[in-house]
BAROFI-118615 format. One record per residue: y, x, z of N, C-alpha, C in turn; residue in one letter. Coordinates in steps of 0.2 Angstrom, whole numbers, plus 5000, padded with zeros to 4 digits. Atoms other than C-alpha are relative to their C-alpha. Layout:
// BAROFI-118615
YXZYXZYXZA;...
// end
This chain:
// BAROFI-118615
500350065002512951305023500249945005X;499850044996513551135029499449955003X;500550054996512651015042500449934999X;499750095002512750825035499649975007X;500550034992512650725052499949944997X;500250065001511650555050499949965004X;500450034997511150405061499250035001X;500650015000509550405055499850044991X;500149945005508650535042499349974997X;500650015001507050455033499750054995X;500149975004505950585026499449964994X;500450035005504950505010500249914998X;499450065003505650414996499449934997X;500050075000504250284995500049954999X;499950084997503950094996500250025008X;500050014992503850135014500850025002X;499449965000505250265015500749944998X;499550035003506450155006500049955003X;500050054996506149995014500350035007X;499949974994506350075031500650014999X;499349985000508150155024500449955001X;499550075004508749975015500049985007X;500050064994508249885033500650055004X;499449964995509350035044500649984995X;499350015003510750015031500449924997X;499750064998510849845031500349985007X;499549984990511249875050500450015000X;499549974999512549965046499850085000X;500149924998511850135050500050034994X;499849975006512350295041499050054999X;500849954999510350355037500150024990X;500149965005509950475022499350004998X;500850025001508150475013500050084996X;500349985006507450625005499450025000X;500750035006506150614992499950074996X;500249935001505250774987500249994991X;500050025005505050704969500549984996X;499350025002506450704957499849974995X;500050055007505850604943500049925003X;500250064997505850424945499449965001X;500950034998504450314950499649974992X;500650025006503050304939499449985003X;500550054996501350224941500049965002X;500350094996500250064947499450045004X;500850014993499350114963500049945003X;500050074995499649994976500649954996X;500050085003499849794969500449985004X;500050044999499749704981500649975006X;499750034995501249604992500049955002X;500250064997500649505005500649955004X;499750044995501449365015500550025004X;499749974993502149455030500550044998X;499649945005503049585017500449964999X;499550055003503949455008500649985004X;499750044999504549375021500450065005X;499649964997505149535028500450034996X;499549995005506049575011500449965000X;499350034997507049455015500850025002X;499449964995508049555027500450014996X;499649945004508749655013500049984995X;499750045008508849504999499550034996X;500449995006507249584990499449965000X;500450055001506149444992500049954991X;499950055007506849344976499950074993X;500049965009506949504962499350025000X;500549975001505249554969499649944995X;500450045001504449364965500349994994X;499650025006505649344949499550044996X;500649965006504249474940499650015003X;500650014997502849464951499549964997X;500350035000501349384947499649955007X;500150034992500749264963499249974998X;500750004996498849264967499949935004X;500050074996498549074974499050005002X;500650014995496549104976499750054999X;500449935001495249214977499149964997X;500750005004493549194968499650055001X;500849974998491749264975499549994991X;500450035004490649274960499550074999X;500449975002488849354955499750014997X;500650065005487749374942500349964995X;499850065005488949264932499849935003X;500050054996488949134945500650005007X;499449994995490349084956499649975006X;500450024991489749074976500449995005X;499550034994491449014983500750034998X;499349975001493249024981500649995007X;499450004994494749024994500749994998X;499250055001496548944993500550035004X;499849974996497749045001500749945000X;499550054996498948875002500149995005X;499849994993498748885020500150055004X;500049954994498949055025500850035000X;499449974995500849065027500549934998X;499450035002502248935025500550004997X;499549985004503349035017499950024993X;500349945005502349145005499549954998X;500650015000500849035000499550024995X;500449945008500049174987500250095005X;500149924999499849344986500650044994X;499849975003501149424977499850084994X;500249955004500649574962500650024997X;499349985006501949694954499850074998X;500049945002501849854948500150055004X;499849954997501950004961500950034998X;499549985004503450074951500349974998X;499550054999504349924949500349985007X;499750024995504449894967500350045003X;499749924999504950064971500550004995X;499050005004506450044957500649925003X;499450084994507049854968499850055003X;499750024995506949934983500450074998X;499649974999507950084976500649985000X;499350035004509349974968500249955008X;499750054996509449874986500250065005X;499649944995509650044995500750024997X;499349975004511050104983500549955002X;499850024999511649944987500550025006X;499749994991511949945005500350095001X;499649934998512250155006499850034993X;500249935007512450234988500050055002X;500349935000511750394987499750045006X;500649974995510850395001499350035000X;500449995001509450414992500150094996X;500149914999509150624991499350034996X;500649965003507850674977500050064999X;499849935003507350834972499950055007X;499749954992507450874993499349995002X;500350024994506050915004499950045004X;499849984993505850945020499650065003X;500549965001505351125027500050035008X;500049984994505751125046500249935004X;499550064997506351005061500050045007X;500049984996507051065076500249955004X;499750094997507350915090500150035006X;499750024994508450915105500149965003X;500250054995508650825118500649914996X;499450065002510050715110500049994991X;500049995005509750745090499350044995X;500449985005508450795075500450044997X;499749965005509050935065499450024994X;500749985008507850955048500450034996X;499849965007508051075035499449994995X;500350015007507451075019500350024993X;500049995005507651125002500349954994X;499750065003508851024989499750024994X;500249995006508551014970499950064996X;499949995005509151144963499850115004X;500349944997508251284978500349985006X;499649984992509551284992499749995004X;500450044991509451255010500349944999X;499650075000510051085015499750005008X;500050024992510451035035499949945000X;499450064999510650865041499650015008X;500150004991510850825061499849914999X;500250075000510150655063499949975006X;500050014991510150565080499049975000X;500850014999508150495074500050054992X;500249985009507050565059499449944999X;500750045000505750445053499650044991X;500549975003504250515046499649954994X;500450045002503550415031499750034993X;500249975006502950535019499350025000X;500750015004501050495016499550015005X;500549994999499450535020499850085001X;499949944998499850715021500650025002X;499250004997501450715031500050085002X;499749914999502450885031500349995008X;499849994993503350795047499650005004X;500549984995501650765055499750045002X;500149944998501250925054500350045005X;499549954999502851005059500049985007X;499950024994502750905075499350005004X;500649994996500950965078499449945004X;500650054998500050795079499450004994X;500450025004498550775075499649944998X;500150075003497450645067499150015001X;500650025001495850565067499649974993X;500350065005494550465055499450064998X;500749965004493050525043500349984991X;500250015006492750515025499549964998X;500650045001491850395015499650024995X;500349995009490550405000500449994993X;499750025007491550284990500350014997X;499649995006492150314974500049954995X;499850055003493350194965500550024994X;499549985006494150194948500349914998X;499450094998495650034945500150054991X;499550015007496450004927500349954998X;499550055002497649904919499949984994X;499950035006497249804904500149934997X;499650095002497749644894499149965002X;500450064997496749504902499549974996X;500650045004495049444897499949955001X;500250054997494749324909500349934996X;499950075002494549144905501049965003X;499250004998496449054904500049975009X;500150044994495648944920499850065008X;500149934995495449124931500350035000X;499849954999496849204927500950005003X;499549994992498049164943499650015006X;500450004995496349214952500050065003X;500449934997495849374963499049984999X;500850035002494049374957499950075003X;500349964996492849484966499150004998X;500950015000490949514959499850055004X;500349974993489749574973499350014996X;500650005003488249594961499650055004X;500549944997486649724963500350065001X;499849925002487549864954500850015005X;499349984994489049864967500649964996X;499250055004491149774966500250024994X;499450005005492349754954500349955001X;499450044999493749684960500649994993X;499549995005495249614949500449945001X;499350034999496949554951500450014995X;499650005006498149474938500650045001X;499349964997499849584937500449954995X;499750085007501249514924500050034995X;499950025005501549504907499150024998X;500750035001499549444904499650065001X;500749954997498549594913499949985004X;500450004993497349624925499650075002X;500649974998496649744936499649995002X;500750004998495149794938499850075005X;500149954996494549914953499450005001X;500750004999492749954952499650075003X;500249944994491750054963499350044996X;500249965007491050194951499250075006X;500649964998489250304954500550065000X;499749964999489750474961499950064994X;500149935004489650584945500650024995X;499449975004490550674931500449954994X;499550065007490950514920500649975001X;499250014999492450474929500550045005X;499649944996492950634936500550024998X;499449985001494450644927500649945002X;499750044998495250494935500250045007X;500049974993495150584953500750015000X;499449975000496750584959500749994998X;499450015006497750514946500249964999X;499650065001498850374940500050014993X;499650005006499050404923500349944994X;499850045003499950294910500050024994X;500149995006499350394896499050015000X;500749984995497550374902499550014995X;500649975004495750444895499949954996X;500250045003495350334881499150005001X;500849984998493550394884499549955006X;499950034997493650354901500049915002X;499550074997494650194902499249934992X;500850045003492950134888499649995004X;500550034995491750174900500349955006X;499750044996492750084914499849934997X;499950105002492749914903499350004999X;500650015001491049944897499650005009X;500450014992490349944918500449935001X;500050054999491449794921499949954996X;500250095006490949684905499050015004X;500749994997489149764913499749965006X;500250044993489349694931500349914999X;499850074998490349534927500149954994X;500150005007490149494909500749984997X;499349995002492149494906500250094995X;499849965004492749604893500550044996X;499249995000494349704895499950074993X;499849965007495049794878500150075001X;499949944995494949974883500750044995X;499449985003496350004868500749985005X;499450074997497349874879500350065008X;500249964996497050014894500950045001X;499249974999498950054902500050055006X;499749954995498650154918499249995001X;501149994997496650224925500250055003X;500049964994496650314942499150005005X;500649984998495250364952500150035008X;499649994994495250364972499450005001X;500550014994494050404987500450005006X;500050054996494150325001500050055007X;500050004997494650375017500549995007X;499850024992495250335036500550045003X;499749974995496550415046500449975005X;499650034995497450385062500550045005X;499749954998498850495068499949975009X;500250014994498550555087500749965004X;499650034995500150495093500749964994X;499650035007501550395080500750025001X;499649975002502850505085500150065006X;499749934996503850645096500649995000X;499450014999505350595104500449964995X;499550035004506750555091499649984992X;500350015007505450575078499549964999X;500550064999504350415073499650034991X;500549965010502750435059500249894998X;499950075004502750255046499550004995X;500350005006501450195035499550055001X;500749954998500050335029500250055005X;499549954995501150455040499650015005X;499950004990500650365057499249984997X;500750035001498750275049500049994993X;500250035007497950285032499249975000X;500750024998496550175029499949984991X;500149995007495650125013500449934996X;499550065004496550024999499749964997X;500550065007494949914994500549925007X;499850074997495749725002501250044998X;499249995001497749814997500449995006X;499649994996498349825013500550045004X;499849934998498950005018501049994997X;499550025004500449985008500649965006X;499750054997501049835019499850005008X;499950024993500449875034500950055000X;499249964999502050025031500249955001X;499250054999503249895028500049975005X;499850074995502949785043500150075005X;499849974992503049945055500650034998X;499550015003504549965045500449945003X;499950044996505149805049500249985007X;500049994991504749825068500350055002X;499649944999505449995071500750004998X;499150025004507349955060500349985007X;499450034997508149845073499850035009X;500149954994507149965089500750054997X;499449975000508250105081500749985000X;499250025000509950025076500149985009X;499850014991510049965096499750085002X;500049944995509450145102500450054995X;499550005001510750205089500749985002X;499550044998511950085096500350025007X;500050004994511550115113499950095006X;500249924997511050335114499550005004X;500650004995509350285119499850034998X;500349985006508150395113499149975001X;500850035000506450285117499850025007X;500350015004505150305119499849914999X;500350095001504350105112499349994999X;500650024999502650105119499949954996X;500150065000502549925115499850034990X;500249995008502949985095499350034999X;500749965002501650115096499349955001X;500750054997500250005104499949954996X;500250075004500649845093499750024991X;500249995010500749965075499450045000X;500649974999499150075081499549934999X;500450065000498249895085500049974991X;499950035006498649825068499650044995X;500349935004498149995058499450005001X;500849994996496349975068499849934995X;500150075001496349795063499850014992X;500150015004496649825045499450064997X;500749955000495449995044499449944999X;500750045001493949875050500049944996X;499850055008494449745036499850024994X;500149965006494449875023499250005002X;500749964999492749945030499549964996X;500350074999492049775031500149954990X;499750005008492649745011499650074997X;500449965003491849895006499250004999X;500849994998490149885015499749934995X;500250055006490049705005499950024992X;499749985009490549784986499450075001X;500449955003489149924989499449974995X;500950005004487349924979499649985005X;500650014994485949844988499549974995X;500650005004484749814972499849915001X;500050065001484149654968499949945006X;500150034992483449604986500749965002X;499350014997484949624994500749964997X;499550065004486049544981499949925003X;500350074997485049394986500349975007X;499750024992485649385005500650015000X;499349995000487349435001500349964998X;499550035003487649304989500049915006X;500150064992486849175004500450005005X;499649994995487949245014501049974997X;499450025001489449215004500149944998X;499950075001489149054999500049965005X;499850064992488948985018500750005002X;499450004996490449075023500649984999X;499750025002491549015010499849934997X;500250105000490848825009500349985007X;499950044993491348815028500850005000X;499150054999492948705034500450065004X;499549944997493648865043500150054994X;499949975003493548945027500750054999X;499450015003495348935026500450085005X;499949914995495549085042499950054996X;500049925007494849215029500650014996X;499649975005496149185018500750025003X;499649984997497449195031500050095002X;500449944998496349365036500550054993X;499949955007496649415018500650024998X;499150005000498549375018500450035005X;499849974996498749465032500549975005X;499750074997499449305043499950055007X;500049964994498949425058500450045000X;499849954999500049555055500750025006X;
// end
C-alpha cells in the first residue's frame, strides 16, 4: 500500500470541508479532501449566505458564480396575526454585501467543487472515509478506506477536521464536547412562492400564538418555509431528511400549518424538498490536537433557526487557511490560541442568537402573543434598529 504525502489532508467533502481545501489550494498548498459520500451533492438544507461568507469567497473567485444564481434577501419582515410589526433593511449591515444571499445547499457545494478542481484537480477523494489518524511529532498519518473497500494512507503535515456534527476525527482524537438538546421540532420546505409580488425579496418571519414560521425567497420563484411543528407523529417522517422526492401527504400538511399561522398559501403540489430537524447545541472541548484542527459542526454545532451554523464554518475556514499555509511554509506546528479563543467566542455568540430566535417562534397562547408583538414592534421602530440587522448578517463575525 502506498502513503500519498500531502500538505494539508481535509477530512469532509462539505461546504465547510471544500471551502477550507479551495482557500489552502489557492495558497499553493498540496492538500487532499476526503468525502465519505460518493454520490454528488443533493439537497437544500442550509440557505443562507451571509456578508462575511461572500466576502470571504472572494479569496477563491466564488463570490460572483454564487450571486450570479442566488437570490439576495434585502429585508426582513416581523409580522403576526396577519399584521406586519416592523421590518429591517439590511442596507446598512455590510459595504460590500448589502443582503443576505439564498442558494440551494447543493448548488453551492457543486461551485465550490468546480473551484477546488480548479486550483488542485482531483484533490477531491469521494467514496473515501477516514478510519484511523496517527500524529507525530512532525506529521498526521490518516487511514481510511477508498471507494472500492481498500486501505488508503496519506502522511499530511496538518489534518483538518471538518466532517460534521458527528465527527469521526473528533472522536479518534478523544475530545469531547458539550451542549444539551432542545424540545424544538422544525420542519422546512421548498415551494413555488405565494407571497404577495411586494414580499417576495423579503425574510418574512410570523411570531403568532400557535408558534414561527420563518420564510426565505430562494431562486427561480420559491420560498422556504421553516415552521416549528407540535411534537407528534404528523411529521415524523421528515425527521432527519432532505428529500427531493418528498411525502406529498406531509408536504400538505406543512402548507395547510403555514397558510394556518400566516394566511399565505404554498401549493403543496409545488413542494420540491421537506426535511424535518431538531434542534441542538454542541461545543467541542478543545478545536483541536496538535497538527489536527476541528472546523464548523466538527469544532461547534449550534441551532440552524437565524442560518448561521453553516457560515460560522466558513469564516473559521477562512481564519485558519493562511495560519496553516505560513505554519506549512514555516514547520511550525502551532498551537493558535488566539484562533481557538476568537472561533470558540464567535460559536457562543451565534448559539445565543439561535437560542434567542427560537425562544421568540415558541407558542405562548393568545396572552403572550400580545407582549411579544409590543415587544417587537418597539424594537423594530427604534433608530438603532438598523444593529439587529447587522446582528442578523452577521457584521460581528
Amino acid at each position: 500500500m502506498t502513503t500519498e504525502r500531502v500538505d494539508v489532508l481535509v477530512v469532509g467533502g462539505g461546504p465547510v470541508g471544500l471551502f477550507a481545501a479551495a482557500l489552502l489550494a489557492e495558497r499553493g498548498l498540496d492538500v487532499v479532501v476526503w468525502e465519505r459520500r460518493s454520490t454528488p451533492p443533493s439537497g437544500s438544507r442550509a440557505i443562507g449566505i451571509h456578508p462575511p461568507s461572500l466576502d470571504a469567497f472572494a479569496a477563491v473567485g466564488l463570490d460572483a458564480p454564487v450571486l450570479a444564481e442566488a437570490s439576495l434577501v434585502r429585508t426582513g419582515v416581523a409580522r403576526s396575526r396577519g399584521r406586519v410589526l416592523g421590518a429591517l433593511t439590511f442596507d446598512r449591515a455590510s459595504g460590500t454585501h448589502p443582503y443576505v444571499a439564498t442558494l440551494d445547499q447543493h448548488r453551492t457545494e457543486t461551485l465550490l467543487r468546480d473551484r477546488l478542481d480548479a486550483y488542485r484537480p482531483g484533490a477531491l477523494r469521494t467514496g473515501t472515509a477516514l478510519t484511523g489518524i496517527t500524529r507525530r511529532r512532525e506529521h498526521v498519518v490518516a487511514f481510511g478506506t477508498g471507494p472500492d473497500g481498500d486501505p488508503v494512507t496519506t502522511q499530511a503535515a496538518f489534518v483538518v477536521g471538518a466532517d460534521g456534527g458527528r465527527s469521526v476525527v473528533r472522536d479518534l482524537l478523544g475530545i469531547g464536547t458539550t451542549g444539551r438538546d432542545y424540545r424544538d421540532r422544525y420542519v422546512m420546505g421548498d415551494f413555488a412562492d405565494p407571497e404577495r409580488p411586494d414580499a417576495r425579496s423579503a425574510a418574512l418571519v410570523d411570531v403568532g400564538p400557535d408558534g414561527v414560521v420563518e420564510s426565505f425567497p430562494l431562486p427561480d420563484g420559491r420560498r422556504r418555509y421553516v415552521a416549528l411543528v407540535p411534537d407528534s407523529a404528523a411529521f415524523a417522517a421528515t425527521d432527519g431528511t432532505a428529500s427531493a422526492a418528498p411525502d406529498r401527504a406531509v408536504a400538505a400538511r406543512l402548507a395547510a400549518l403555514v397558510a394556518e399561522r400566516t394566511g399565505a398559501e404554498p401549493d403543496p403540489a409545488s413542494c420540491s424538498m421537506l426535511s424535518g430537524f431538531r434542534v441542538r447545541r454542541r461545543a467541542a472541548d478543545r478545536v483541536g490536537v496538535g497538527r489536527v484542527v476541528l472546523v464548523g459542526d466538527a469544532a461547534h454545532e449550534i441551532s440552524p433557526i437565524g442560518g448561521q451554523g453553516m457560515n460560522l464554518g466558513w469564516l473559521d475556514a477562512a481564519e485558519l487557511a493562511p495560519l496553516l499555509a505560513d505554519a506549512v511554509a514555516s514547520g511550525d506546528a502551532g498551537p493558535w490560541p488566539g484562533y481557538a479563543r476568537r472561533r470558540q467566542a464567535a460559536a457562543r455568540r451565534a448559539a445565543r442568537q439561535a437560542e434567542t430566535n427560537m425562544a421568540l417562534g415558541r407558542p405562548t397562547g393568545a396572552v403572550g402573543a400580545v407582549s411579544r408583538e409590543a415587544l417587537l414592534r418597539t424594537v423594530l421602530s427604534l433608530p438603532t434598529a438598523h444593529g439587529l440587522a447587522r446582528l442578523y448578517a452577521m457584521r460581528w463575525a
